[in-house]
Backbone as JSON, one array per atom type, in Angstrom:
{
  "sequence": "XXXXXXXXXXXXXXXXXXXXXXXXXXXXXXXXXXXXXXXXXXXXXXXXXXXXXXXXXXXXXXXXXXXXXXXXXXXXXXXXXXXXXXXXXXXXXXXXXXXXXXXXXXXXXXXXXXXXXXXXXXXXXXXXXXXXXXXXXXXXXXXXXXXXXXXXXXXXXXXXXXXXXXXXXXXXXXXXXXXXXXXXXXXXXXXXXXXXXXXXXXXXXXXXXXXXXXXXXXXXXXXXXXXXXXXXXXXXXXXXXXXXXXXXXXXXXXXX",
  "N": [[-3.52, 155.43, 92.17], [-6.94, 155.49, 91.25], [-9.55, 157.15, 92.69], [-11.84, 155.51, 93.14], [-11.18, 153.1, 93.3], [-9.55, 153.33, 96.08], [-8.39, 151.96, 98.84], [-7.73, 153.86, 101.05], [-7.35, 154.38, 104.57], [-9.17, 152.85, 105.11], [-9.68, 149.64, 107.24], [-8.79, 146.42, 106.97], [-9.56, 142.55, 107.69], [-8.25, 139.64, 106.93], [-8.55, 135.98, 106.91], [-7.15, 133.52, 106.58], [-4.89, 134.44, 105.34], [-2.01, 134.13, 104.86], [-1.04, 133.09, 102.38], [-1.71, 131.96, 98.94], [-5.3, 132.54, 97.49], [-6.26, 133.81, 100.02], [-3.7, 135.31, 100.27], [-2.88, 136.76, 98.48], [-5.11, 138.55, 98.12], [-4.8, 140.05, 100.72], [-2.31, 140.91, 100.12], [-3.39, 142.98, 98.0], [-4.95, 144.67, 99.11], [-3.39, 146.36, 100.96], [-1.87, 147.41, 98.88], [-3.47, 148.88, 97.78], [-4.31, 151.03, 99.85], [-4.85, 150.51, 102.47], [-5.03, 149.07, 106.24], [-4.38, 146.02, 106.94], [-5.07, 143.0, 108.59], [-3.76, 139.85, 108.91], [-4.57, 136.74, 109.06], [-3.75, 133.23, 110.78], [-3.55, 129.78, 110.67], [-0.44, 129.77, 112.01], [1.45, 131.14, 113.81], [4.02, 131.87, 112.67], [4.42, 132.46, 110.29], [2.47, 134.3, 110.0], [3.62, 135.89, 111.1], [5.9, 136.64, 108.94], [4.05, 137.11, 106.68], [3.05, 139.6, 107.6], [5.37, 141.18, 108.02], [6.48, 141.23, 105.02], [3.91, 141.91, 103.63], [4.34, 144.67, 104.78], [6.34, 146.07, 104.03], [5.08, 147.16, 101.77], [2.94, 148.67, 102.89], [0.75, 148.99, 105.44], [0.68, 146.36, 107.43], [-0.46, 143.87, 109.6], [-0.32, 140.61, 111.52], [-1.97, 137.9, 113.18], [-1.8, 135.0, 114.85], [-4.11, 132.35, 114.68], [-6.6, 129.89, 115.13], [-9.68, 129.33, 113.68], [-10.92, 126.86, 113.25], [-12.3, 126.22, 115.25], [-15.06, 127.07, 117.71], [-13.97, 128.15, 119.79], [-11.44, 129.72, 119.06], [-12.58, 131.42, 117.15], [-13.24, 133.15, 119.05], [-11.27, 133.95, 120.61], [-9.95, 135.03, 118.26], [-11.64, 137.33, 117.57], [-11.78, 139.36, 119.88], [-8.94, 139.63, 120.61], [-8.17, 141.08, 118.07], [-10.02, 143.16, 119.07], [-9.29, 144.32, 120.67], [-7.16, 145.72, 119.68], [-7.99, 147.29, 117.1], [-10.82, 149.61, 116.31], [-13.05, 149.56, 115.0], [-14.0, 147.9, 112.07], [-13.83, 147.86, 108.84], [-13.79, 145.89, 106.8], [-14.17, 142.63, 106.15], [-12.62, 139.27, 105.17], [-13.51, 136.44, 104.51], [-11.56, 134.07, 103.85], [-10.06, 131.54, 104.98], [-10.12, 128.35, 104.65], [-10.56, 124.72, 103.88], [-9.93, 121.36, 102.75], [-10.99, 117.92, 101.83], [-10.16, 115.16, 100.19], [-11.5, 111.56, 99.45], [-11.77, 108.37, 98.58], [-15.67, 108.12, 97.14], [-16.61, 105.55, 99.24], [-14.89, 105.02, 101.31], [-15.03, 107.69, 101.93], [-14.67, 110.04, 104.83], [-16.24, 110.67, 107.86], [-15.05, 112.31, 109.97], [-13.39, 114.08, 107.99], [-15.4, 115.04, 106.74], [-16.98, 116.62, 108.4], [-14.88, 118.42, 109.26], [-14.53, 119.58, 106.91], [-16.96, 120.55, 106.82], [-17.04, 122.65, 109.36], [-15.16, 124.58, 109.21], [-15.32, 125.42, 106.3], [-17.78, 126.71, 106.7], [-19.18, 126.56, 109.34], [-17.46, 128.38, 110.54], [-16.85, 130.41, 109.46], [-19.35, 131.53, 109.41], [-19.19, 131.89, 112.46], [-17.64, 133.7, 112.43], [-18.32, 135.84, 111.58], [-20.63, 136.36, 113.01], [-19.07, 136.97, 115.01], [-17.57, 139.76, 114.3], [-19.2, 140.93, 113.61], [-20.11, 143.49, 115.67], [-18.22, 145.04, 115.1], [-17.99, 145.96, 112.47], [-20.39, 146.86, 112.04], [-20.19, 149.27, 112.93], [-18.63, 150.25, 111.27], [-19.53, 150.54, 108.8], [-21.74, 152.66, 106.54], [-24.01, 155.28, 105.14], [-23.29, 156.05, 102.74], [-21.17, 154.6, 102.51], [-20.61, 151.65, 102.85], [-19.49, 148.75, 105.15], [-17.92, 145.8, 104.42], [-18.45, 142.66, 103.43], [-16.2, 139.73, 102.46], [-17.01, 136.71, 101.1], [-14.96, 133.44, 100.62], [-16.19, 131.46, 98.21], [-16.59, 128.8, 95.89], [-16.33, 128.0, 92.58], [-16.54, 125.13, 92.93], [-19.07, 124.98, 94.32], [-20.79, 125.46, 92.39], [-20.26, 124.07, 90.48], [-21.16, 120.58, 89.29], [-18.33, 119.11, 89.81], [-16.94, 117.04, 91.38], [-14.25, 115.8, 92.07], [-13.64, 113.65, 94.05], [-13.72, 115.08, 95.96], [-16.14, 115.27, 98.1], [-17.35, 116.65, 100.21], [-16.56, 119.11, 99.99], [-17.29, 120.7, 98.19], [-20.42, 120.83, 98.89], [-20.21, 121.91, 100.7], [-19.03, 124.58, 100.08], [-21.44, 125.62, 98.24], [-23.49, 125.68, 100.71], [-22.11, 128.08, 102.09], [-22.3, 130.09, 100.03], [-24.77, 129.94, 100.03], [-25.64, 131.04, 102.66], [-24.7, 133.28, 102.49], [-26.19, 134.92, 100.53], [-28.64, 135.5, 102.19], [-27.7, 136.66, 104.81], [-26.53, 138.51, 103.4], [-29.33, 139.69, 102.79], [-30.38, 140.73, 105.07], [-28.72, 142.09, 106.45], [-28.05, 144.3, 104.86], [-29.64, 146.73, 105.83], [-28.03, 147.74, 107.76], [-26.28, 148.55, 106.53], [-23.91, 147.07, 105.84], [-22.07, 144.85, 103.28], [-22.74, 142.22, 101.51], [-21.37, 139.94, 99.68], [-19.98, 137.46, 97.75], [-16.75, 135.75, 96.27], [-16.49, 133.03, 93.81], [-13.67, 131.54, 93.07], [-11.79, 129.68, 90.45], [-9.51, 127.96, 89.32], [-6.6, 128.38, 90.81], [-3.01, 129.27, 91.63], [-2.47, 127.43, 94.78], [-1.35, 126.16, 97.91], [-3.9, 124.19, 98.39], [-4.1, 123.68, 95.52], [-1.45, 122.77, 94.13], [-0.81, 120.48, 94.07], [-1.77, 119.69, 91.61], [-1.19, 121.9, 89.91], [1.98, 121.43, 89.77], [2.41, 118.82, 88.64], [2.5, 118.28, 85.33], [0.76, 116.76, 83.28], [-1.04, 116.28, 84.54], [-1.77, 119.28, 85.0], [-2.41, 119.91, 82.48], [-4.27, 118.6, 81.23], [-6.41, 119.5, 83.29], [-6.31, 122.04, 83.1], [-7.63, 121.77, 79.86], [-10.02, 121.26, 80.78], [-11.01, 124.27, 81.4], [-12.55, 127.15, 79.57], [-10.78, 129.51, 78.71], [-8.75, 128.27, 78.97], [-6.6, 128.21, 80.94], [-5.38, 128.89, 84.11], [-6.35, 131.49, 86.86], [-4.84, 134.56, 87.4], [-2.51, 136.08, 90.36], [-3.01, 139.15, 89.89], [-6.02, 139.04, 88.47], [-7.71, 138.4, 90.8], [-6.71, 139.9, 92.71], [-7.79, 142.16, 91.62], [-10.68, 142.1, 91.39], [-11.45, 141.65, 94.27], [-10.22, 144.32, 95.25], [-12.42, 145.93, 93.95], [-15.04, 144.87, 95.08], [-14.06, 145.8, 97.85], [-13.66, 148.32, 97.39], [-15.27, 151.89, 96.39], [-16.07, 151.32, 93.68], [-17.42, 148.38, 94.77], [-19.99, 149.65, 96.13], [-22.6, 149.47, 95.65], [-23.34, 147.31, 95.54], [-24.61, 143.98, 96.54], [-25.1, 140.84, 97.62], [-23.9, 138.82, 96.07], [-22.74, 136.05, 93.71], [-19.92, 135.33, 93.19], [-18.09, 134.12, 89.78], [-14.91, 133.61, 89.3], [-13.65, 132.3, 87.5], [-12.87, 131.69, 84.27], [-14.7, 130.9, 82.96], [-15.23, 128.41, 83.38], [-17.23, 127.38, 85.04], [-19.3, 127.35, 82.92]],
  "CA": [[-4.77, 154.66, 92.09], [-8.11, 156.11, 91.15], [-9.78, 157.05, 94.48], [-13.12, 154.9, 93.09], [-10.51, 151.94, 94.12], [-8.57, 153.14, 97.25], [-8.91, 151.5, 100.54], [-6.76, 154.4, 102.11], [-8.28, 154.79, 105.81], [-9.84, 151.36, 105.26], [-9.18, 148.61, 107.98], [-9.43, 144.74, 106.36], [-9.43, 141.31, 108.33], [-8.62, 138.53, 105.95], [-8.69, 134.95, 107.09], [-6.37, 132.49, 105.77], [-4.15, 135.56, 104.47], [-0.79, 134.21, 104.74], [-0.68, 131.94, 101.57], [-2.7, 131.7, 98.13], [-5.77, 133.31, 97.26], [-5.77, 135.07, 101.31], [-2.6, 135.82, 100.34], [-3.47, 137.65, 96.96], [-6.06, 139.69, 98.84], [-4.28, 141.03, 101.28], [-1.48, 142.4, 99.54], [-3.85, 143.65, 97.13], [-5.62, 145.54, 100.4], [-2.22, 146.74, 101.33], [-1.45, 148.05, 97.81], [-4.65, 149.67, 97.55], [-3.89, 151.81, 101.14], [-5.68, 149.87, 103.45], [-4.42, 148.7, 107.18], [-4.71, 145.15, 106.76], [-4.65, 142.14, 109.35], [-3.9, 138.84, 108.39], [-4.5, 135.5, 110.41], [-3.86, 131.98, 110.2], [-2.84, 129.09, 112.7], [1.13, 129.36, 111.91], [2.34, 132.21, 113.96], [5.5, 132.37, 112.49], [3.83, 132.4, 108.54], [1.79, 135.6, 110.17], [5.03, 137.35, 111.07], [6.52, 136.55, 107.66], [3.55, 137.78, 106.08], [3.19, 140.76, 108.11], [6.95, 141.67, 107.43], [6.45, 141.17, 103.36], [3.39, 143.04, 102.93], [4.17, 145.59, 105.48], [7.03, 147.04, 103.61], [4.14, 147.64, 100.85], [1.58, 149.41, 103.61], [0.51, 148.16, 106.72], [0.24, 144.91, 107.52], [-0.16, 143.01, 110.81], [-0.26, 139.05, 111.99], [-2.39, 137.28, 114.41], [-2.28, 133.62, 115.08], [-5.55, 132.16, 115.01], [-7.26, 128.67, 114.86], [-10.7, 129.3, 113.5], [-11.68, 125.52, 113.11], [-13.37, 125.54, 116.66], [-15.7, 128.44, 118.35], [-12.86, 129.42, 120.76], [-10.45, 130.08, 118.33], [-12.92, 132.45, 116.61], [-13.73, 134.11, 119.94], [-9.72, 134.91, 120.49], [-9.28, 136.08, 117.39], [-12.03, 138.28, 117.68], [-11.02, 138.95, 121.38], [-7.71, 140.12, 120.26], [-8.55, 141.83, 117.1], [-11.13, 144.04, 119.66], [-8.03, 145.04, 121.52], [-6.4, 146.52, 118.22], [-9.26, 148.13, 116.1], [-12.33, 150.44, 117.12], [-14.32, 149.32, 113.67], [-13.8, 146.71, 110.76], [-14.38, 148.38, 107.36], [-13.74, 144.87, 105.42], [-13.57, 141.03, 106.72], [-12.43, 138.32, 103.83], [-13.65, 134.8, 105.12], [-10.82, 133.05, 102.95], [-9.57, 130.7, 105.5], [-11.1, 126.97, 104.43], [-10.01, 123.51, 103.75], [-10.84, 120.38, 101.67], [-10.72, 116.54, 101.91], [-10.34, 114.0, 99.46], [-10.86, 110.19, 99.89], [-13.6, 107.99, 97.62], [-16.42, 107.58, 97.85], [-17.33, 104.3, 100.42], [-14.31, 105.07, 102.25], [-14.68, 108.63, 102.68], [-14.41, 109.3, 106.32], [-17.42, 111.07, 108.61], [-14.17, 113.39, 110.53], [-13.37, 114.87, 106.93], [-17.09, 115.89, 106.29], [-17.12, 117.41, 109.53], [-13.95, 119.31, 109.44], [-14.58, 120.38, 105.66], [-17.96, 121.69, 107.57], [-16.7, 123.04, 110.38], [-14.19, 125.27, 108.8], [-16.07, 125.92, 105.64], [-19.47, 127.13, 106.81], [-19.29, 127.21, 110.87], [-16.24, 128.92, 110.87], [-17.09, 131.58, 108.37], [-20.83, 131.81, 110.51], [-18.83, 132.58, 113.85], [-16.57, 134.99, 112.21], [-18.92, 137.31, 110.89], [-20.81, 136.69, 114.16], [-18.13, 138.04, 116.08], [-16.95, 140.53, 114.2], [-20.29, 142.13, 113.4], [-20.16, 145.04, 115.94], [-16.99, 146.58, 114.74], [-18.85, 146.07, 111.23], [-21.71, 148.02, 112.46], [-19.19, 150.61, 113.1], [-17.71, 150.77, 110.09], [-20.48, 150.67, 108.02], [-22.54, 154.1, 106.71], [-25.23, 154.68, 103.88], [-22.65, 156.26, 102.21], [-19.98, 153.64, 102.6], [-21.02, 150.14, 103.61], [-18.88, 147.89, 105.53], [-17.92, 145.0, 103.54], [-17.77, 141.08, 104.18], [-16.0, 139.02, 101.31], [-16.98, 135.24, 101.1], [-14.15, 132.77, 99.49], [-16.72, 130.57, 97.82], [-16.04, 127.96, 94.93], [-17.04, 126.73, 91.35], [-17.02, 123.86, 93.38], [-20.38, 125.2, 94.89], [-21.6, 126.15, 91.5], [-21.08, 123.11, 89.02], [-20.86, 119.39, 89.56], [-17.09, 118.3, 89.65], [-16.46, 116.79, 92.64], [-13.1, 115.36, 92.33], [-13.71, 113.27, 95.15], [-13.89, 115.77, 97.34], [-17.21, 114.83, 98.69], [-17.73, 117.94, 101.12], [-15.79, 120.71, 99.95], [-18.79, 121.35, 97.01], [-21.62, 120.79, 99.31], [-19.91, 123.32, 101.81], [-18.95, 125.76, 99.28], [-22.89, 125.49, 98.34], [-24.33, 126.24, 101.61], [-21.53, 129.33, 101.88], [-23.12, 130.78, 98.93], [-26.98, 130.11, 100.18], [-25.64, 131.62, 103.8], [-23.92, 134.53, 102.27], [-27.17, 135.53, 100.04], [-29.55, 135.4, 103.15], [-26.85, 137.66, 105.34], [-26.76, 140.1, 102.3], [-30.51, 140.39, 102.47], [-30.44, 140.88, 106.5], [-27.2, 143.04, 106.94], [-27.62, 145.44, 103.84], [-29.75, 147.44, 106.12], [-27.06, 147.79, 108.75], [-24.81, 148.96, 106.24], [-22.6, 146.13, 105.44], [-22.57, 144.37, 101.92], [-22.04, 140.78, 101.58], [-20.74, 139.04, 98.64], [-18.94, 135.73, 97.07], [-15.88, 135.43, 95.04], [-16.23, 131.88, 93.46], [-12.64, 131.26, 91.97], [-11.88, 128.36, 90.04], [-8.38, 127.45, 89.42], [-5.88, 129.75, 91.1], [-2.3, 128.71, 92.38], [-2.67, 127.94, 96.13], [-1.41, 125.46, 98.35], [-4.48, 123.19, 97.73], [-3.6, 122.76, 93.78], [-0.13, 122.85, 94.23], [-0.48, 118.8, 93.53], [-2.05, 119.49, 90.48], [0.25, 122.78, 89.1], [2.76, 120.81, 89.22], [2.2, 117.75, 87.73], [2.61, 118.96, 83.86], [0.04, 115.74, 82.59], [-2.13, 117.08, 85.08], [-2.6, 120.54, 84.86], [-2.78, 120.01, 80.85], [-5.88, 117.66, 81.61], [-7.14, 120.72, 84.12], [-7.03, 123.74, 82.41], [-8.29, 121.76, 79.3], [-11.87, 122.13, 81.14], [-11.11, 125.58, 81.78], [-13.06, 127.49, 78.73], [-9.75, 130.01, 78.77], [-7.34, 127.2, 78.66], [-5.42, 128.67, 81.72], [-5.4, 129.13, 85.72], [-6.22, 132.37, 87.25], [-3.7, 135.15, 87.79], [-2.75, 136.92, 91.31], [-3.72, 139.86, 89.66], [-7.44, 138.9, 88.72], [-7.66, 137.8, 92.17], [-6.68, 141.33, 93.61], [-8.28, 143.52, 91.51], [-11.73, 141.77, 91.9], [-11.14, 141.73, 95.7], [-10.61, 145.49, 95.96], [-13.53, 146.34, 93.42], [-15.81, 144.91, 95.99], [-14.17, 146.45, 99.16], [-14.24, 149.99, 97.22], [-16.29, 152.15, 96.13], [-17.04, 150.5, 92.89], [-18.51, 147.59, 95.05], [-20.75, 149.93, 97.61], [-24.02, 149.17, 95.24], [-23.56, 145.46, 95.19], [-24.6, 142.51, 97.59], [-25.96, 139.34, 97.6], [-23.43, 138.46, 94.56], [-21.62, 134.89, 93.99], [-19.01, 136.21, 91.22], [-17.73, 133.38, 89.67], [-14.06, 134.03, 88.92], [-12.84, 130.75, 86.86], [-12.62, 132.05, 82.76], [-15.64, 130.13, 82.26], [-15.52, 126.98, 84.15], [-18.8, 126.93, 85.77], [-20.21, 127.9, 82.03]],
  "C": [[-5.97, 155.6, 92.05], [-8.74, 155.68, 92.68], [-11.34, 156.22, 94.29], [-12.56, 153.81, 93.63], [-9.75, 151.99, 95.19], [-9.23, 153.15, 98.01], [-8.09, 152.51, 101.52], [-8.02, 154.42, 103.27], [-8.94, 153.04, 106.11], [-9.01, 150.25, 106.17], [-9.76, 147.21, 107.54], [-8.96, 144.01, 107.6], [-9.46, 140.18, 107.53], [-7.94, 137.4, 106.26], [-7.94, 134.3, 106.58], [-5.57, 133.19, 105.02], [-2.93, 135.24, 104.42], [-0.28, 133.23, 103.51], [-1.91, 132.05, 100.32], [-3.55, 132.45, 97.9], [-6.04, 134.79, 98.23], [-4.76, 136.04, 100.78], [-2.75, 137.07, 99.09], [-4.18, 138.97, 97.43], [-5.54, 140.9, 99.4], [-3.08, 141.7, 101.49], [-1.98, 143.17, 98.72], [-4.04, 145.1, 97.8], [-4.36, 146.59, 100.9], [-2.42, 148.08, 100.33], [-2.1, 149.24, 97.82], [-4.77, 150.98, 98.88], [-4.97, 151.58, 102.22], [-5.02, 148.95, 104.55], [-5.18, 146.67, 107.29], [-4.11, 143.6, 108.13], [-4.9, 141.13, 109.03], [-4.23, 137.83, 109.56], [-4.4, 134.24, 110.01], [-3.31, 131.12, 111.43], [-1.13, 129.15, 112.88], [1.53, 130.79, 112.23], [3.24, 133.1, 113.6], [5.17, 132.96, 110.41], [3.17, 133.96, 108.77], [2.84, 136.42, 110.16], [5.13, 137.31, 109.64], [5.45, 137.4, 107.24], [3.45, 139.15, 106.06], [4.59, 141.6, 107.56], [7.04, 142.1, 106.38], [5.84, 142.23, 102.96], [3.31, 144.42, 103.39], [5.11, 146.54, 104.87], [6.52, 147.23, 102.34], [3.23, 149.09, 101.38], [1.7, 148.99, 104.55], [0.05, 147.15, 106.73], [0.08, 144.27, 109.01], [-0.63, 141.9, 111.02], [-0.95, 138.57, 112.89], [-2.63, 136.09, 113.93], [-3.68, 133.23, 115.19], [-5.98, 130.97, 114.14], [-8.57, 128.68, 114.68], [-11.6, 127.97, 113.35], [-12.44, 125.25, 114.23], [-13.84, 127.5, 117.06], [-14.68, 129.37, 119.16], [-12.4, 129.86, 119.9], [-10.88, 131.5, 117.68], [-12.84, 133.7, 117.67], [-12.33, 135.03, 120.36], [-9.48, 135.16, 119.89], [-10.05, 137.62, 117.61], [-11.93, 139.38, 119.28], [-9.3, 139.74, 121.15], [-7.45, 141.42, 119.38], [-8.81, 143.32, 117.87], [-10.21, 144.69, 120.05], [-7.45, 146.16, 120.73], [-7.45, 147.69, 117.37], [-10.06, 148.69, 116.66], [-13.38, 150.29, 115.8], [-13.59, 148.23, 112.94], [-14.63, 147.17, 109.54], [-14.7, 146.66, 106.38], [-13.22, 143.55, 106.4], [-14.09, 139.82, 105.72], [-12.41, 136.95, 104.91], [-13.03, 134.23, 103.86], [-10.59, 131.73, 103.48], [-10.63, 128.98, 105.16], [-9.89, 125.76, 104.07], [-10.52, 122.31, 102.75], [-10.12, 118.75, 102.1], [-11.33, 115.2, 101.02], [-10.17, 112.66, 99.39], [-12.27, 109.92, 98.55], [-14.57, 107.65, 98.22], [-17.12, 106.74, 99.23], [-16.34, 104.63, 101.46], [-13.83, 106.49, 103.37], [-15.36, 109.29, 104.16], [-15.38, 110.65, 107.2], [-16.61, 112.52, 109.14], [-13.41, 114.11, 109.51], [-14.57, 115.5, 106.56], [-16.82, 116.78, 107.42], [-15.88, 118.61, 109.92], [-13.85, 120.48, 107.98], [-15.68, 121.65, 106.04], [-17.53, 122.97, 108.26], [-15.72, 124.78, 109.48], [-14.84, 126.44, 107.77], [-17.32, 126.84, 105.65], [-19.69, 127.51, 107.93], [-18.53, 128.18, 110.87], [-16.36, 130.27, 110.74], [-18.11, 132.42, 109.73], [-20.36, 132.83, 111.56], [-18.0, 133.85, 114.0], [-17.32, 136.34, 111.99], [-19.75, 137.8, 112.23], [-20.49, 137.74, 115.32], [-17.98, 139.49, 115.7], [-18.14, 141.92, 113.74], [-20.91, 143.73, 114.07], [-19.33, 146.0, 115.37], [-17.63, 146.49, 113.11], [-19.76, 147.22, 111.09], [-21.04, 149.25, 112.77], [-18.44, 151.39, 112.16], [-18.35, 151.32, 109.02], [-21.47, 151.72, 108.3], [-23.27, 153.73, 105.07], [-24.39, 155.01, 103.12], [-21.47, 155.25, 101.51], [-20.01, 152.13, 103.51], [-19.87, 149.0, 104.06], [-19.0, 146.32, 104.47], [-17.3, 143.52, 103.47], [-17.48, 140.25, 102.46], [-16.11, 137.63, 101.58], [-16.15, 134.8, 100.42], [-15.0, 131.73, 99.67], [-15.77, 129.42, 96.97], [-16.55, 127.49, 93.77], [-17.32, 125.45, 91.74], [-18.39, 123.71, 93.7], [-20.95, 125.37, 94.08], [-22.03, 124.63, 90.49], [-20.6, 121.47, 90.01], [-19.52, 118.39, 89.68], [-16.85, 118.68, 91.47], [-15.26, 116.81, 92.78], [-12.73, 114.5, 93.58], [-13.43, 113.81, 96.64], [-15.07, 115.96, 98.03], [-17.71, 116.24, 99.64], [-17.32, 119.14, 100.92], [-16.66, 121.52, 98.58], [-19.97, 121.79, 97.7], [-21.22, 121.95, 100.35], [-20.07, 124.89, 101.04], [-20.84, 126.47, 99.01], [-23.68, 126.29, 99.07], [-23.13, 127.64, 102.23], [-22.2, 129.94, 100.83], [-24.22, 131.39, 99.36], [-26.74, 130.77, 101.54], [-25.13, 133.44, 103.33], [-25.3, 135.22, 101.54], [-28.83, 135.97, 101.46], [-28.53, 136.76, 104.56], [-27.23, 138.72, 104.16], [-27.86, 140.53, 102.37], [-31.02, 140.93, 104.06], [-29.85, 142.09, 106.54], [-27.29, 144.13, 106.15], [-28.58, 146.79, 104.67], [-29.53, 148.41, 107.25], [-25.95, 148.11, 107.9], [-23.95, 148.43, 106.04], [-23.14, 145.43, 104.43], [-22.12, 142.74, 102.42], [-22.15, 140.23, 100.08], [-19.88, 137.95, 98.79], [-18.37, 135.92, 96.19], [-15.8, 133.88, 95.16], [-15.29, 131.35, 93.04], [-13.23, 129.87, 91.36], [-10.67, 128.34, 89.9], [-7.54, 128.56, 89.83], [-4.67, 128.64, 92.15], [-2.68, 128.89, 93.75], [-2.13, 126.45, 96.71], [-2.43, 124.09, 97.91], [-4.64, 122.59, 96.49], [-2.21, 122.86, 93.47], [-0.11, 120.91, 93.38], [-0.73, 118.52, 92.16], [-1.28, 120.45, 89.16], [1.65, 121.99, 89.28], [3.6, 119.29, 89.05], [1.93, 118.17, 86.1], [1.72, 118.28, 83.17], [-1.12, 116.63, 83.23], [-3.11, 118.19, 84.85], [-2.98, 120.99, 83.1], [-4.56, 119.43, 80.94], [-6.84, 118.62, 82.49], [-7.3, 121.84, 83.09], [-7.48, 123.42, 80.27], [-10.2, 121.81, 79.24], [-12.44, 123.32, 81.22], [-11.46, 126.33, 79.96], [-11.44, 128.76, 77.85], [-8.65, 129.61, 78.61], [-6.07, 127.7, 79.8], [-6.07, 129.01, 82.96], [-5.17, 130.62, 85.79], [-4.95, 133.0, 87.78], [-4.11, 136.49, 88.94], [-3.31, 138.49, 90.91], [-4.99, 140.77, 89.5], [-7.5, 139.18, 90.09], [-8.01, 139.11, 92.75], [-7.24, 142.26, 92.93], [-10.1, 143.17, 92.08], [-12.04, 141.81, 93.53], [-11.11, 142.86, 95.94], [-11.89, 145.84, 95.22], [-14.66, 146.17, 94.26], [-15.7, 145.03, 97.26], [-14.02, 147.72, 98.83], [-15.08, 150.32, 97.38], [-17.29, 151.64, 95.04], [-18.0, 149.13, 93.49], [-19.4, 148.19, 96.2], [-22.32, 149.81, 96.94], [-23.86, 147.8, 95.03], [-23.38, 144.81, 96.58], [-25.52, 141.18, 97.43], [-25.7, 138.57, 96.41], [-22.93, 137.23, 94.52], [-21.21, 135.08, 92.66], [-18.12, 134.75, 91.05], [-16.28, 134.2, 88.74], [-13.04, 132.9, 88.6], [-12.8, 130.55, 85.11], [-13.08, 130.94, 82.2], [-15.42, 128.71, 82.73], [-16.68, 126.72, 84.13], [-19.59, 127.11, 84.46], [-21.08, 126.36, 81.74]]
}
């Protein structure tokens, strides 16, 4: 690997890493020679992961329920135990809820919130000393947002909150970038748009479906783990240590 893209020495934290676009990341992070810790609420999904990408690089697992303040505070709480800095922390971990319109339900807004936007908030919160540690003028610590085309263009899909969240992730992540960049840490947004993951699993495979989907898509096709990971290390290298305050839309012309 060209050393403008290696994370050797580099320590990541990526959120929702045991599955899907997380998951993409942080074997990319691996690949790339970077000590990478995944988290998610399924213990046993962390081992697995850990296990997989560890006989790539290093990998390690921590349980962790970010949908409420504690949860953040023991991950970070735990984490603290393990690490003496945080070069790179990927807020992937999020959720979505679809009902219609009139009937959709007050404890789906609030959990799409919660997850989406608090969650993220408390993470970076926490984790912002070992940030400050990691981060030099030379080499800036580096927080990745998992935004959404959802936040960019108008297709709901009756997912009523998981646009308007994505949204205010965006407008929180550009206001951090203009705070934090002189503390040495970057902040950016990868926006995907279609990318296998658990949450379009209903729609990859349904064959009517995903014909009717990726005919919106300007490309005519769903993102590949590949994209995914190279864009992901480009902005925890060096090629991304002059960029922040970005929302990269990565959906082959969706949002156009």
């Amino acid at each position: 690997m060209h050393p403008y893209f290696s994370l050797r020495g580099r320590t990541a934290l990526v959120t929702g890493g045991t599955r899907g676009i997380g998951k993409m990341i942080a074997k990319a992070f691996v690949e790339a020679g970077a000590t990478v810790y995944v988290c998610a609420r399924d213990a046993q999904a962390c081992q697995q992961t850990a296990d997989e990408l560890g006989a790539l690089g290093h990998c390690h697992g921590i349980a962790a329920n970010l949908a409420s303040e504690e949860g953040v505070l023991q991950l970070a709480t735990q984490l603290g135990k393990q690490i003496s800095h945080l070069d790179i922390l990927v807020n992937n971990a999020g959720t979505t809820w679809g009902a219609p319109l009139e009937s959709y339900p007050v404890k789906g807004w609030e959990k799409v919130m919660q997850l989406n936007v608090t969650s993220v908030f408390n993470c970076i919160q926490q984790f912002l000393p070992l940030l400050r540690k990691a981060g030099s003028e030379a080499s800036p610590a580096r927080i990745i947002n998992i935004g959404s085309v959802a936040g960019i263009s108008s297709f709901g899909e009756q997912a009523y909150a998981y646009g308007p969240s994505k949204a205010a992730l965006h407008q929180l992540s550009r206001i951090l970038a203009r705070e934090l960049v002189s503390q040495h840490i970057n902040v950016n947004v990868i926006a995907p748009g279609r990318f296998p993951s658990k949450m379009t699993q209903h729609i990859g495979s349904d064959e009517q479906a995903l014909a009717q989907d990726t005919a919106l898509i300007p490309m005519k096709r769903w993102g590949r783990e590949e994209e995914m990971a190279a864009l992901a290390i480009s902005l925890a290298s060096t090629a991304g240590a002059y960029m922040t305050g970005n929302i990269i839309a990565l959906d082959g012309g969706f949002s156009l």
